[in-house]
C-alpha positions in Angstrom: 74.5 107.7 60.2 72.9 106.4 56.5 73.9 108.2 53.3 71.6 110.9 52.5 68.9 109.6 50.2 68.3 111.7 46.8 65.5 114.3 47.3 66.5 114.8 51.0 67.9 118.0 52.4 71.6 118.2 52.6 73.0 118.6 56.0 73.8 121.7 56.3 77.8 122.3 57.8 80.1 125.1 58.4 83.7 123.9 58.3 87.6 125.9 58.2 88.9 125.7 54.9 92.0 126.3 53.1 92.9 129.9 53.2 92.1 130.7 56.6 88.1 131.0 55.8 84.9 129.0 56.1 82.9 127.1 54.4 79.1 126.8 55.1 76.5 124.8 52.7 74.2 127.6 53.5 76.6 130.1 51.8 76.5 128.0 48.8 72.1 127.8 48.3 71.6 129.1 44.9 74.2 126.9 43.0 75.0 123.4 42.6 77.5 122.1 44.7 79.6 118.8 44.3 80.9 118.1 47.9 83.5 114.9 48.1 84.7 113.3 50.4 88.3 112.0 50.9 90.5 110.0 53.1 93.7 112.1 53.3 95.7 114.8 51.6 98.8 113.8 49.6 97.8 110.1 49.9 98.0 108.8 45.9 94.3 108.3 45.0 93.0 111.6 46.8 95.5 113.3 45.1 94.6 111.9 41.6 90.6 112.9 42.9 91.8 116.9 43.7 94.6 117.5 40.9 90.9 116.1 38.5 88.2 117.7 40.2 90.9 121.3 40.2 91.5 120.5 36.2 87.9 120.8 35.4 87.0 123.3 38.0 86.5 126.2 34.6 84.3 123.3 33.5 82.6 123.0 37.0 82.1 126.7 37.2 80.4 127.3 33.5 77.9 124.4 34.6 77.4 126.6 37.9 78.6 124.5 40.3 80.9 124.5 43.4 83.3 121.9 44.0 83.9 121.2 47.8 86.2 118.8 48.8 85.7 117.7 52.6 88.5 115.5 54.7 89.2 115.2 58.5 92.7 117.1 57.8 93.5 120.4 59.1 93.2 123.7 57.5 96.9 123.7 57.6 97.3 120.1 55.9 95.0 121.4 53.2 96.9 124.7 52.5 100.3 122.3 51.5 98.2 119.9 49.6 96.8 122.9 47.7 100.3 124.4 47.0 102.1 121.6 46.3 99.6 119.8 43.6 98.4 123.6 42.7 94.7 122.6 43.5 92.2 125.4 42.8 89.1 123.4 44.0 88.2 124.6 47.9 88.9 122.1 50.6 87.1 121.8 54.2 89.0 120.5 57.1 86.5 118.2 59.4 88.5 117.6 62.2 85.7 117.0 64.7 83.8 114.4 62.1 81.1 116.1 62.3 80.4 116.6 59.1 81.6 113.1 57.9 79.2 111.5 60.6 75.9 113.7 59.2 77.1 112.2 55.6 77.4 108.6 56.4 81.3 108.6 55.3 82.8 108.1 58.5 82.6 104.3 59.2 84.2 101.3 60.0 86.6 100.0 57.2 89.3 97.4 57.2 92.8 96.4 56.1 94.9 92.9 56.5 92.2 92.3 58.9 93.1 95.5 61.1 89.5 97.4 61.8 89.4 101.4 61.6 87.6 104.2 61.4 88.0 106.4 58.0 86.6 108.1 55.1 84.6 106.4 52.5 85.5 107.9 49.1 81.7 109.2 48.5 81.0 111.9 46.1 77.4 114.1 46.9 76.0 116.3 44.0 73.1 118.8 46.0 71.4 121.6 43.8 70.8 124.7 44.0 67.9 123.8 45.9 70.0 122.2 48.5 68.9 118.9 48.2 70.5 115.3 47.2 70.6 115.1 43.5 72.9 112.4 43.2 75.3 109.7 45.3 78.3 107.7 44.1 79.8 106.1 47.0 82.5 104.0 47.0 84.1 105.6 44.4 87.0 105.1 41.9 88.6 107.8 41.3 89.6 107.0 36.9 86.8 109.2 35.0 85.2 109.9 38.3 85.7 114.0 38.4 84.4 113.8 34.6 80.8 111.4 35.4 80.4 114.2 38.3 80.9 117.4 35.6 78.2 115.0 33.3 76.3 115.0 36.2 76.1 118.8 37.0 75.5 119.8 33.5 72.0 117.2 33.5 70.8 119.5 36.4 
């Protein structure tokens, strides 16, 4: 599936997350919500992205956003990631791809000429309103958790 387009309706999703809980989009209407999307826990740039986005979480918060952070790891594989970078920003296990799919992150990517399927790094920022404020895809992670915070506090 495409992207989302800015000014559509978010796709709505109800995932496991760290902790043993849930976490539904629905849950979240009322607030801003900054939902990215990563490859793998406890690989070197996705932990750069989380140890970031968790430093300016406070920052996140004040602005009156959430900060979701969706992979296709377990719930399990998220609660070690989250202990052992102490990450305080939730994280969504999409093992089924479901969620991936509706974003238009799961897709075909390639490396020394080997094809795949995987996460592209894409960042979503939907407000309160639930719909697509803003889309940085393909993303780098240097100064991206800060643009995002910029971002939120424009809303």
């Amino acid at each position: 599936m495409a992207l989302p387009e800015i000014g559509q309706d978010a796709p709505d999703f109800e995932l496991p997350s760290d902790g043993g809980g849930t976490i539904a989009l629905s849950a979240l209407k009322g607030k801003a919500v900054v939902l990215y999307f990563y490859p793998k826990d406890d690989t070197s740039g996705c932990t750069t992205e989380a140890v970031d986005f968790s430093a300016l979480r406070d920052d996140f918060e004040a602005a009156g956003a959430t900060v979701v952070g969706v992979s296709p790891d377990s719930a399990k594989s998220h609660d070690k990631f989250k202990a052992k970078h102490s990450l305080s920003v939730a994280l969504a296990a999409d093992e089924e791809k479901s969620t991936l799919e509706a974003y238009g992150v799961w897709v075909e990517k390639s490396m020394y000429g080997k094809k795949y399927m995987g996460v592209e790094r894409t960042t979503f920022l939907i407000g309160p309103d639930g719909k697509v404020r803003r889309v940085w895809s393909k993303v780098k992670v240097p100064g991206h958790a800060k643009d995002v915070l910029e971002a939120v506090k424009s809303l």
